[in-house]
C-alpha positions in Angstrom: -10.9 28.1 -77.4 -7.4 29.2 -76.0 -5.5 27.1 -79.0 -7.1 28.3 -81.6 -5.7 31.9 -82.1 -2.0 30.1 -81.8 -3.3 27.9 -84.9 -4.3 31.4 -86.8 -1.1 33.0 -85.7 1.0 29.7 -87.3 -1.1 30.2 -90.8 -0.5 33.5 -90.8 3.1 33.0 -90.1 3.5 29.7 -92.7 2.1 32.5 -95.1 4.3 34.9 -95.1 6.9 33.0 -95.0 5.9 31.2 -98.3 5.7 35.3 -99.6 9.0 35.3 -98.4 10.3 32.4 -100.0 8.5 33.5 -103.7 9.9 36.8 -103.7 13.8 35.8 -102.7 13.8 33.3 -106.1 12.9 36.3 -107.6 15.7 38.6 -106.6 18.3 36.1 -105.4 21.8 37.0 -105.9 24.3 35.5 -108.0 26.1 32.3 -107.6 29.6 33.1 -106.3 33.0 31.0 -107.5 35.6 30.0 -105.5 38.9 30.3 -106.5 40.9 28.8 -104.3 40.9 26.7 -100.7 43.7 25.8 -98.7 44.7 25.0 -94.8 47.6 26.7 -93.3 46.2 25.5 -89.4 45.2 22.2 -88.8 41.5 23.3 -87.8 40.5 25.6 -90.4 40.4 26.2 -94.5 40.6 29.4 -96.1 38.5 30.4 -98.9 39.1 33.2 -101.4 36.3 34.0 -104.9 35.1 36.8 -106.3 33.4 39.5 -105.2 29.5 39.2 -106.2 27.5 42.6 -107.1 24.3 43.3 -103.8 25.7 40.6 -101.7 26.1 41.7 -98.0 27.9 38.7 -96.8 28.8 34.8 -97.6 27.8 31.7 -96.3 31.0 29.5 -96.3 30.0 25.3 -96.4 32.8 22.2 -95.0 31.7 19.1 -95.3 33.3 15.9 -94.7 30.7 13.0 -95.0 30.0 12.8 -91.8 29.6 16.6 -90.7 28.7 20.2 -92.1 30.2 23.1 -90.5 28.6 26.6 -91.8 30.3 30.0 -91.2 28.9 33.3 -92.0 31.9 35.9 -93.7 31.6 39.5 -94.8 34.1 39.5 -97.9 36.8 37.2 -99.4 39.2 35.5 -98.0 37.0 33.9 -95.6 38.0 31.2 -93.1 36.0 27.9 -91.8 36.9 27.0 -88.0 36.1 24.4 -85.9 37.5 21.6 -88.5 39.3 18.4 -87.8 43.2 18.1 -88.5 44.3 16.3 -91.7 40.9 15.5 -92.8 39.3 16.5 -96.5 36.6 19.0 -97.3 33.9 19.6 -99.8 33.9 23.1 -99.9 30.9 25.2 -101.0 29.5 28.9 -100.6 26.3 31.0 -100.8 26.3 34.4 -101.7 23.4 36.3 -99.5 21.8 40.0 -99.8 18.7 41.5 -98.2 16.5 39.9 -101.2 17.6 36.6 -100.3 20.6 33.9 -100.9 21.8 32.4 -103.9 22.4 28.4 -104.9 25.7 26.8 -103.6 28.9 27.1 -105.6 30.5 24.5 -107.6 32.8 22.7 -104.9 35.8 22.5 -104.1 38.2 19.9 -101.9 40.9 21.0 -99.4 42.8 19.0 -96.8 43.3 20.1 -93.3 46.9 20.3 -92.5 48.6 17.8 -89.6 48.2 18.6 -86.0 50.8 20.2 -83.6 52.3 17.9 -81.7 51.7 17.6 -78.1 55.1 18.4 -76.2 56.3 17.1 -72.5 59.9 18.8 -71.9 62.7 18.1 -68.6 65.9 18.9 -68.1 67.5 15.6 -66.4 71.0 17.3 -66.4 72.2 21.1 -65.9 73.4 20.9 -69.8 70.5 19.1 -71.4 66.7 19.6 -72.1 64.3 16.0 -73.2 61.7 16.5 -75.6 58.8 14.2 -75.7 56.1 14.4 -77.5 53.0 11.2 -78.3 52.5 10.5 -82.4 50.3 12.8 -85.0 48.0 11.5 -87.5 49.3 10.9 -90.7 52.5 12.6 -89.6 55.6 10.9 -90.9 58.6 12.9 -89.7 58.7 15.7 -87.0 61.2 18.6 -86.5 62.3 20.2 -83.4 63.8 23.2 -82.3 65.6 25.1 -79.8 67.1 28.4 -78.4 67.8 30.6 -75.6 64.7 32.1 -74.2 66.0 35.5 -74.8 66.4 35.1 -78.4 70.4 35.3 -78.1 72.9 32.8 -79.2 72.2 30.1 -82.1 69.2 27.9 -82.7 69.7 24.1 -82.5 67.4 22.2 -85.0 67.0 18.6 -85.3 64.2 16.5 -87.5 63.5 13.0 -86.4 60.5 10.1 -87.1 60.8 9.5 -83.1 58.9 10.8 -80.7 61.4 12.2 -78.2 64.6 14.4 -78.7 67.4 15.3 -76.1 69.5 18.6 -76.7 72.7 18.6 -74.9 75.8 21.0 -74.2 73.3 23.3 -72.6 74.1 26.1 -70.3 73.4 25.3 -66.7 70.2 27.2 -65.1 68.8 29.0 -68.6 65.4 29.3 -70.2 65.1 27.4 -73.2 62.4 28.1 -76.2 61.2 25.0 -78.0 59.7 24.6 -81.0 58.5 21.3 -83.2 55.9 20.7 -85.9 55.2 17.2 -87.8 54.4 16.7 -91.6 52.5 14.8 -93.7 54.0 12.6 -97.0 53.4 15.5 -99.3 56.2 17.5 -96.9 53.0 20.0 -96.0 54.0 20.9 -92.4 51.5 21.2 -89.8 50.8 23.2 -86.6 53.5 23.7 -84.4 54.0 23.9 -80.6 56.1 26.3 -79.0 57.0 25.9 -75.0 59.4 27.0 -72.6 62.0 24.5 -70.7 64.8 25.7 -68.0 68.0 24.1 -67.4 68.2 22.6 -64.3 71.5 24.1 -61.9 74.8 23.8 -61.2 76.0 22.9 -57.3 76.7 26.3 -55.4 80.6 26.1 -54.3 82.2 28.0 -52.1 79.9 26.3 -49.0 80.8 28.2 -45.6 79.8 27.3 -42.3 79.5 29.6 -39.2 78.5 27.9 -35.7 76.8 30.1 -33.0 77.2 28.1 -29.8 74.8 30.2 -27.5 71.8 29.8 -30.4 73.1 26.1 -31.2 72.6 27.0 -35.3 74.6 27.4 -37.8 74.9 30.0 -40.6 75.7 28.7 -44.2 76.8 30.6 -47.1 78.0 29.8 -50.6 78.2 31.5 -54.1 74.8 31.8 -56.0 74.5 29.4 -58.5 72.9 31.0 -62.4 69.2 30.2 -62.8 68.9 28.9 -59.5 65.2 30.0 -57.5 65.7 28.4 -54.5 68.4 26.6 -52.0 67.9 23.8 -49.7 71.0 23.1 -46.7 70.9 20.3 -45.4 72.5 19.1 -41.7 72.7 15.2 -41.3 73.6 13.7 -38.1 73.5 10.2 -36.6 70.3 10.5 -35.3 68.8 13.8 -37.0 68.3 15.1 -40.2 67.7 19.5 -40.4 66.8 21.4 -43.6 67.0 24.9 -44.1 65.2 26.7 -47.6 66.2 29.8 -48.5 66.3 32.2 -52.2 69.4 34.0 -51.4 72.9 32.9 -50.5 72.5 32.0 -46.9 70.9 30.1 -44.8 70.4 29.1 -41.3 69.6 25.9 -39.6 68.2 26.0 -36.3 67.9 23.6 -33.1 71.0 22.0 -33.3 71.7 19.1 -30.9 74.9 19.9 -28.7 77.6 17.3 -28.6 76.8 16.4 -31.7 79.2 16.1 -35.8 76.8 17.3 -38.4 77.8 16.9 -42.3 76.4 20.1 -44.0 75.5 20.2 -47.8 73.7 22.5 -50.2 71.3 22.1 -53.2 70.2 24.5 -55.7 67.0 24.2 -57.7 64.6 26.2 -59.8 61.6 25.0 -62.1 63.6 22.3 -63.6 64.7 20.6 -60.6 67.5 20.6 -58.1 71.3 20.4 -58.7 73.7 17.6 -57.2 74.8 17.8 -53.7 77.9 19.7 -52.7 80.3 17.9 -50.9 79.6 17.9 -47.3 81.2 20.0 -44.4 81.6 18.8 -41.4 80.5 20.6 -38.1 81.0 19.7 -34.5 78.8 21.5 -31.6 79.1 22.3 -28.2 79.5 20.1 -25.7 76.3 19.3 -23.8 75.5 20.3 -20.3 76.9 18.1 -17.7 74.5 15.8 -15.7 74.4 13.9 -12.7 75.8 17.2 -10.6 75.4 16.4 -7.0 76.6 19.1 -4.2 77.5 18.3 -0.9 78.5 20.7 2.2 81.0 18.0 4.5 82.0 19.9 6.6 79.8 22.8 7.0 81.7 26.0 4.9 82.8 23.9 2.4 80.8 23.0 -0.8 81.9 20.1 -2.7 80.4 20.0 -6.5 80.7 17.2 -9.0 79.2 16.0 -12.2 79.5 13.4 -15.0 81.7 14.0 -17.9 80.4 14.7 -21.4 81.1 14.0 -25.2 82.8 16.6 -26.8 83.8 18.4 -23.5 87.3 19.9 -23.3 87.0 21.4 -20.2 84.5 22.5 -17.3 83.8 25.4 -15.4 81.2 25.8 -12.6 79.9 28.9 -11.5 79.1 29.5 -7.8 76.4 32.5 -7.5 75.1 33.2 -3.8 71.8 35.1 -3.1 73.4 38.4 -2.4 74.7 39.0 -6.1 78.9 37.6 -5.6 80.2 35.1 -7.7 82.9 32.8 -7.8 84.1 30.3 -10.1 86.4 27.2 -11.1 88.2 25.9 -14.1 89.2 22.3 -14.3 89.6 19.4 -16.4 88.7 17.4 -13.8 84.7 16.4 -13.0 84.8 18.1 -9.3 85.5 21.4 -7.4 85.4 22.4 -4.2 84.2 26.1 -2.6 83.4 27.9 1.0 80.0 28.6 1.9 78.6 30.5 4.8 75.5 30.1 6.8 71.8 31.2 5.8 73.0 32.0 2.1 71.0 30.1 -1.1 73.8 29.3 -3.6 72.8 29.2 -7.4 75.5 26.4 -9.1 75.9 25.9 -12.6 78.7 23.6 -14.6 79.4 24.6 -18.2 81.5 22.1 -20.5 83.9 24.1 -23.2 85.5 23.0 -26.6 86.2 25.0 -29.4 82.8 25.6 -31.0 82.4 27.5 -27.4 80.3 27.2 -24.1 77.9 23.9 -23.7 74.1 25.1 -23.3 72.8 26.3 -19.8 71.6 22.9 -17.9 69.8 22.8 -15.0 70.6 25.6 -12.2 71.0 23.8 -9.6 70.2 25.4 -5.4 72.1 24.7 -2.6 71.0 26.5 0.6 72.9 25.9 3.7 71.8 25.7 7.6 70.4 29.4 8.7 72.6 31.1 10.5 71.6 31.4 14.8 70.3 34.4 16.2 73.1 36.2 18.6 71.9 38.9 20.3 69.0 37.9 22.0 67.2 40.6 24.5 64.1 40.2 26.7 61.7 42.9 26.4 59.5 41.9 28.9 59.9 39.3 31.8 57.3 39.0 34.3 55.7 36.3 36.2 54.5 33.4 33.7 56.1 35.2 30.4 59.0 36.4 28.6 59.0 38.5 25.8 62.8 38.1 23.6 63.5 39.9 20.8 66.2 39.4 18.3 67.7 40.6 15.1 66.5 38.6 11.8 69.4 36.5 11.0 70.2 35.4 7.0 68.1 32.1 5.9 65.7 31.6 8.7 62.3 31.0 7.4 60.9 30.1 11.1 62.4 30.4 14.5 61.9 28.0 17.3 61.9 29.0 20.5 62.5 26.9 23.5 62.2 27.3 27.3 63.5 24.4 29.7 63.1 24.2 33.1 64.9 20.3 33.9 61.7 18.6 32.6 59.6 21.1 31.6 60.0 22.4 27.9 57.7 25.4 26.9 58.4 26.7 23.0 56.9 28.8 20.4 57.3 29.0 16.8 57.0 32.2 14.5 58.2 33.8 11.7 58.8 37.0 13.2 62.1 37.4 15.4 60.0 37.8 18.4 58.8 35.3 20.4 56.6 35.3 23.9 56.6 32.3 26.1 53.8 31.9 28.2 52.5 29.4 31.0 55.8 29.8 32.8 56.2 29.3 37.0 56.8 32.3 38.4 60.4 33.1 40.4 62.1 30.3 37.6 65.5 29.9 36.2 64.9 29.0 32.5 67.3 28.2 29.5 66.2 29.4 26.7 67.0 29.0 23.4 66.4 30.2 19.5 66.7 27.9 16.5 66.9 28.9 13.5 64.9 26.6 10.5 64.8 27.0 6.8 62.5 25.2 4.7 65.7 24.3 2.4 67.8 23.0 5.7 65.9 22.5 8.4 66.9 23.9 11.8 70.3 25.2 12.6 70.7 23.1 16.1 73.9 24.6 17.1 72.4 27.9 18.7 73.7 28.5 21.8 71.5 29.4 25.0 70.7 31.8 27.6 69.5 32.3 31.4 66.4 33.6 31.9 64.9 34.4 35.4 61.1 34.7 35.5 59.3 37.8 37.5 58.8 36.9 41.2 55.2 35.8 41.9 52.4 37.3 43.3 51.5 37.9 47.0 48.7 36.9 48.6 46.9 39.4 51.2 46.0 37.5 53.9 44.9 40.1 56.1 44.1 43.8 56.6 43.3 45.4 59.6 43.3 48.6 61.9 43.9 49.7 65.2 42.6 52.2 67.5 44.5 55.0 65.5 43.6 54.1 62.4 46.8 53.0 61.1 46.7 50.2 58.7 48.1 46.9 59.3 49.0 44.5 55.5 49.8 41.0 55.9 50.9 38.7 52.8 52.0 35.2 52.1 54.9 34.8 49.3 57.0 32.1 48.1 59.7 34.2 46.5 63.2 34.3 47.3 65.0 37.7 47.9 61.8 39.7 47.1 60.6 43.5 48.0 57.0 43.5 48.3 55.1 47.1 47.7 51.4 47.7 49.2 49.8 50.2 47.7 46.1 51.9 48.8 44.7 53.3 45.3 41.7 55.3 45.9 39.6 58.7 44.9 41.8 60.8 47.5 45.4 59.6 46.3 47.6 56.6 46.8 49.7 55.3 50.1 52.1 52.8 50.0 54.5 51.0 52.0 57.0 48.8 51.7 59.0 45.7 53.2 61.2 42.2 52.5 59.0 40.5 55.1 55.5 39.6 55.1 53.9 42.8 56.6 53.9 46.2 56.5 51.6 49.1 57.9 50.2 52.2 56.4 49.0 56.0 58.2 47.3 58.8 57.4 44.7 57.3 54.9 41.4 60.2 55.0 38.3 59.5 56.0 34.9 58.6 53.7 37.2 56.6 51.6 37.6 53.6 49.6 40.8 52.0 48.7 42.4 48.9 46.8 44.9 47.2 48.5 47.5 45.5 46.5 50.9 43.9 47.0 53.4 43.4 44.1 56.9 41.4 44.4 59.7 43.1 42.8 63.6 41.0 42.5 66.1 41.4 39.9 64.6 39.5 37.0 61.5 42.6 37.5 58.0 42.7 39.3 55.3 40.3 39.8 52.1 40.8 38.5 49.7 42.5 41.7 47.7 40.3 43.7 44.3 39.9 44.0 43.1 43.5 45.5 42.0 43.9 48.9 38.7 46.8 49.6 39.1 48.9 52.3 37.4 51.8 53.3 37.7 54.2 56.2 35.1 55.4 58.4 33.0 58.4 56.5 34.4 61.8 57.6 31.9 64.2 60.4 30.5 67.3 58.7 32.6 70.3 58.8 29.4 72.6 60.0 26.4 71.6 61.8 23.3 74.0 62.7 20.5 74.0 65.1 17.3 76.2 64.2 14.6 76.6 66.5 11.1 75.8 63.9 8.9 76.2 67.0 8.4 75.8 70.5 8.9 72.5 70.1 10.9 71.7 67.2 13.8 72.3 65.9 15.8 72.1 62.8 19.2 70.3 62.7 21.3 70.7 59.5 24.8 70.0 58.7 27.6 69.9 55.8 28.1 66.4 53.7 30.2 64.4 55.2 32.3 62.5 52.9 31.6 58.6 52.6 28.6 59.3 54.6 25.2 57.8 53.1 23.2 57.8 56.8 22.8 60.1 59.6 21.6 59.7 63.1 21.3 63.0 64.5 20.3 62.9 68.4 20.0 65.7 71.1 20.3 64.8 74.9 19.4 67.0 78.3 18.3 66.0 82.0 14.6 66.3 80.4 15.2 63.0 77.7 16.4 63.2 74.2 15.3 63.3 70.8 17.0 61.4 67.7 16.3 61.5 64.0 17.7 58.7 61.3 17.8 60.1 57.9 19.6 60.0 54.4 19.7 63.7 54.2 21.6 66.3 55.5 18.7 68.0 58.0 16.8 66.4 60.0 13.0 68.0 62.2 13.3 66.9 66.2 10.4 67.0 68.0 9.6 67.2 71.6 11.8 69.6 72.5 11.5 71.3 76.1 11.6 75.2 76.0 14.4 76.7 77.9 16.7 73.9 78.2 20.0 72.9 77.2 20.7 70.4 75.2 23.7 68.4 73.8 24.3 67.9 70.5 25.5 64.9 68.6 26.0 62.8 65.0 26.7 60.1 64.1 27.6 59.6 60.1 27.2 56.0 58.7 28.8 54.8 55.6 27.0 52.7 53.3 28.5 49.3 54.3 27.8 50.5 57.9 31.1 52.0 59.2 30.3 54.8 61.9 32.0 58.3 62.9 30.8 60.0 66.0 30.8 63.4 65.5 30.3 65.5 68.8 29.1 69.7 68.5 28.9 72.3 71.3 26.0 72.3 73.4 22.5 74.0 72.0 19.8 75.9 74.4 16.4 75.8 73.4 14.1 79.1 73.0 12.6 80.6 76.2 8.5 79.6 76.5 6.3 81.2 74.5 4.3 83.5 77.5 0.3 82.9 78.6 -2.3 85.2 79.1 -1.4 87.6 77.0 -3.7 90.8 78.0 -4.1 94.0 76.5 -4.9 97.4 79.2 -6.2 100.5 78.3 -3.8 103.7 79.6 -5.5 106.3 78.3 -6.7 107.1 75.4 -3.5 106.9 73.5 -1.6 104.2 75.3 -1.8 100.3 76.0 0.0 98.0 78.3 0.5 94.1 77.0 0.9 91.9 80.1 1.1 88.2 79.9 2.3 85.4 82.4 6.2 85.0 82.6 7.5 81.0 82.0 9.9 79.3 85.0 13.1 80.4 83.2 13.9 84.2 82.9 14.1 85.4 79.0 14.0 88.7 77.3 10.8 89.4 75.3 9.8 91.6 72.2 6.2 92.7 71.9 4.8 93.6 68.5 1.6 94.9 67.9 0.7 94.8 64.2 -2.3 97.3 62.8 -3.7 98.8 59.5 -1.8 102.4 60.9 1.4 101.2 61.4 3.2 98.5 63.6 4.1 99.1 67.3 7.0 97.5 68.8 8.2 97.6 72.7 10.5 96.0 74.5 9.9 95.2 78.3 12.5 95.9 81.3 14.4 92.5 82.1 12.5 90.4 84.7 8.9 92.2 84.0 6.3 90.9 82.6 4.8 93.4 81.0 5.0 96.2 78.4 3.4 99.5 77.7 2.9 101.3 73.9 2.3 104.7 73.9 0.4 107.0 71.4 -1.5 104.0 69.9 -3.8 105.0 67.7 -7.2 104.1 68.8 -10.3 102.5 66.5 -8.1 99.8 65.3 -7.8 95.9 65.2 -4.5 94.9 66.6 -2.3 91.4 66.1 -0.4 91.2 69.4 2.5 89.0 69.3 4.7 88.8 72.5 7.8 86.5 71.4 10.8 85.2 73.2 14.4 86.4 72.0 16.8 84.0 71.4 20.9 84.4 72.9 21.9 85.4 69.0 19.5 88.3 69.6 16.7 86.7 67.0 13.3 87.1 67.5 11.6 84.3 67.3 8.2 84.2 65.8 6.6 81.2 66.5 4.6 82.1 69.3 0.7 82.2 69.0 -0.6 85.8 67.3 -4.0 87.5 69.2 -6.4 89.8 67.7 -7.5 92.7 70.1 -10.1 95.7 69.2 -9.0 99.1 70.3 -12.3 101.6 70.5 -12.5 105.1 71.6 -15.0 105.1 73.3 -15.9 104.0 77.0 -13.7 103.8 79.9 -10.1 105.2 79.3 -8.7 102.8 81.6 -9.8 98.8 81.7 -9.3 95.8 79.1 -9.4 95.8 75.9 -11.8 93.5 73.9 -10.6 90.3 72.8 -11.5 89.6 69.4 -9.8 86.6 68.6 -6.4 84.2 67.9 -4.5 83.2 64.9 -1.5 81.5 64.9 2.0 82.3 64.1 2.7 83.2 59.9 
């Protein structure tokens, strides 16, 4: 089903194209006639006829036997393309308009004219150009041609049956034009072929030559050469062969080997080729760097250099540079010089060789550094009983110094880089020699140093004993092995230092305070400076009595004992004494409650302070007297109706009494004569409740109030005179 329409579209198609064809005989144009046809290039023919009325354009038929080549043209002359050379046509053509195209024209034959020939051109010589060229077909004879490029000058023409042609007497470096065509045995001539050719160059001249020694190259100049692009130098040597390219007159060639003859030569060239070689110059460099330099210091100050001789080498000079910037030299024909030298300096040698293309090339910089110089002023800082501390000033070359202490067969040393050194583990009270080396990593050490005495601190005491005597002067004694030693004992405490001092082995010390705790310590002292201290000593002194002490009667039968801190005093044993016994009291603080006390008595006083590790001070007071008895039987009596008489029974030992009597109207005091026992208060108020309190006064005038209180009723009514009514007791507030 999908075919058939394609089939309709085909008939329909086939018919009008059969239409077509019926309706162009009918109005075809006329036949056109070709006048004349003729090649002038060997791939075409050109066609001319006459003009035919309602054609648009022509169709122009070649044919050779073998192939037909069609082109469509617009008017006459027309041209076929695409033909071979020297070949013959059959030529025909169609007239065409929009009704159709008419029959072919009568024909007509025309030859295609001979090819160009194919041309290869060289210029083997700066005067001459070669012209080569393979055969034609059916060419018999072929001329060539040439000028100057730039159309000036005459035109050399030559014809020939070969197939090459040289042209001579040529001007060096020019572009050529050539020109050569071949033709047939009728004498048609064919294509031609047109190149250009250049003339190879002429040698430059005037070759110069300029050496720079420091860069080892060499500049080369010369006078350009006509038509030459481009210059190649060229630098031959024994071993070596340098070129340098260049477009311009100059040139220069690099990396030149010292020491060694170079023959320098120069070519031109452009498109054609290169020019001959100039005639070589010759060149001679520098002299190499010396080798095999060896330096020697015999004897120390004097350097000795020498080195190999060298090809090319005039003369030598060696240059002597030392760390700190100076410089010295030598100039000799010889292979050696000699130059001073100091200690501690680096010296920085290089040996040049000279000619007259200038200075060899920098070889190897050779070092020479000689022994460090020996420190001179060398100062202790610090001596003391197993160390020294030296100093010293940094000296020139010394890397490292070495430091050495020797006691006949004992060697104690230190290394460092710093100019400081401190030898320790040394016997105390020793002569030592010591010495300082110098060393650099270059040289080693400078053993020549020179040495110096040394005397060690003395050493340290040892306290064997301290002690006291009865007046608490203290007594040192030491052991020491020094010789011509001071020794210094020292008591460093809280309070203060003491000191004394001796050449012996003992010494005593006075006047240390009490309650303290010193460090006893004994140092050596000589000339060379003081031993370290020795191992300390405690000692403490007994703690110090209390500058105050007080007695306070609590009651009857107590009393209170208080006192000032003594200093270094941690215990106290406080203890009162009479006839009647005594009563003691241990305690950390600074009162103490004593009990048992008899009324009316005296009593001595004393304490004892007590340091922590035990040490005692007895510390005596005056004398204390206890209170008077409270009384008994206190009684109150009526004395009329206004007045009342306190009585009470009197102790053994006399004492003054105050009577108080204490009620909501007011408080009634009265004082009895000495030696009574009573005491009366007038213009009492009756209908009260009264506290009666008889107390004992003590020798500083205080009343004391510890005695026992009693309540008494006073009534107005009933008897004016007789006792009062007891109403009860309270005790003392």
């Amino acid at each position: 089903m999908a075919g058939g329409p394609k089939k309709c579209w085909s008939l329909i198609g086939f018919s009008l194209i059969c239409l077509k064809m019926v309706a162009s005989a009918k109005t075809a144009p006329e036949i056109p006639t070709i006048d004349q046809a003729y090649s002038k290039i060997s791939n075409s023919i050109t066609v001319e006829w006459a003009t035919v009325p309602g054609a648009t354009s022509y169709l122009l038929t070649a044919e050779d036997g073998d192939t037909v080549i069609e082109t469509m043209v617009a008017n006459s002359p027309g041209t076929v393309t695409g033909l071979k050379a020297a070949t013959l046509y059959q030529i025909t053509i169609r007239s065409i308009s929009a009704t159709g195209r008419s029959q072919p024209s009568p024909p007509k034959q025309a030859k295609t004219v001979l090819a160009a020939p194919i041309l290869e051109v060289s210029s083997p010589s700066p005067d001459s150009i070669l012209v080569q060229w393979e055969a034609v077909y059916m060419a018999i004879a072929f001329s060539v041609s040439i000028m100057r490029a730039n159309g000036l000058g005459r035109i050399w023409k030559e014809n020939t049956t070969n197939t090459s042609l040289t042209f001579s007497s040529l001007e060096a470096g020019t572009l050529y034009t050539i020109k050569a065509y071949a033709w047939n045995a009728n004498g048609t001539p064919g294509d031609d072929s047109t190149c250009n050719q250049r003339t190879s160059p002429r040698a430059p001249a005037n070759i110069q030559v300029s050496f720079d020694s420091g860069a080892l190259r060499a500049s080369v100049s010369w006078t350009p050469t006509e038509g030459a692009f481009n210059y190649t130098v060229m630098a031959l040597s024994d071993s070596s062969e340098l070129i340098c390219h260049a477009s311009l007159s100059a040139c220069t060639i690099s990396s030149l080997q010292c020491g060694t003859e170079y023959l320098i030569s120069v070519l031109a060239s452009n498109d054609a080729g290169s020019s001959k070689s100039t005639s070589a110059e010759a060149l001679k460099t520098v002299a190499c760097a010396p080798g095999r330099v060896t330096i020697r210091e015999d004897p120390p100050g004097h350097l000795s250099v020498a080195w190999s001789n060298v090809d090319l080498g005039d003369y030598y000079v060696v240059f002597v540079k030392s760390d700190d910037g100076l410089e010295v030299h030598c100039n000799t024909s010889l292979t050696q010089c000699n130059f001073l030298s100091e200690c501690g300096f680096t010296y920085f040698i290089s040996v040049f060789a000279y000619n007259k293309a200038g200075q060899s090339p920098l070889g190897d910089v050779f070092n020479y550094t000689t022994a460090p110089c020996c420190p001179t002023d060398i100062n202790p800082v610090l001596v003391s009983s197993d160390r020294v501390e030296i100093v010293w000033s940094p000296v020139r070359g010394a890397e490292l110094y070495e430091t050495k202490a020797v006691d006949g067969f004992t060697v104690v040393e230190c290394n460092d880089t710093a100019p400081a050194c401190t030898l320790s583990a040394l016997e105390c009270d020793t002569k030592y020699n010591v010495t300082v080396y110098s060393f650099s990593e270059a040289r080693g050490s400078n053993m020549s140093c020179t040495s110096r005495l040394i005397t060690t601190a003395p050493c340290s005491p040892e306290i064997k004993n301290v002690s006291k005597d009865a007046f608490s002067t203290i007594n040192v004694h030491w052991r020491s092995t020094n010789n011509d030693a001071t020794y210094t004992v020292t008591a460093q405490g809280e309070t203060g230092l003491f000191w004394c001092s001796s050449t012996g082995q003992s010494c005593t010390m006075a006047g240390l305070p009490c309650g303290s705790v010193f460090s006893i310590t004994a140092v050596a002292e000589t000339q060379a400076g003081r031993s370290l201290p020795s191992y300390s000593v405690p000692l403490e002194t007994v703690p110090c009595c209390p500058a105050g002490l007080t007695v306070t009667q609590v009651t009857q039968s107590v009393i209170n004992v208080s006192w000032t801190i003594g200093t270094g005093a941690q215990t106290y044993v406080t203890v009162l004494e009479s006839h009647t016994g005594q009563s003691k009291c241990l305690t950390h603080q600074t009162q103490c409650l004593l009990g048992c006390i008899s009324c009316g008595v005296n009593y001595t006083v004393a304490l004892q302070a007590i340091s922590a590790t035990g040490l005692m001070a007895d510390c005596t007071y005056q004398s204390y007297s206890s209170s008077a008895c409270c009384p008994l039987g206190v009684k109150l009596y009526r004395l009329g109706p206004n007045g009342i008489r306190i009585h009470w029974q009197a102790p053994r030992s006399s004492a003054n009494y105050s009577t108080d009597l204490y009620g909501s109207k007011g408080i009634f005091t009265c004082a009895p004569s000495a030696g009574l026992s009573f005491c009366d208060v007038t213009k009492i108020p009756c209908g009260d409740v009264y506290t009666v309190m008889v107390s004992p006064i003590a020798e500083t005038g205080l009343k004391l109030t510890f005695c026992p209180k009693k309540i008494y009723s006073v009534t107005c009514s009933g008897s004016t005179l007789g006792m009062v009514i007891y109403r009860g007791k309270r005790n003392a507030e």
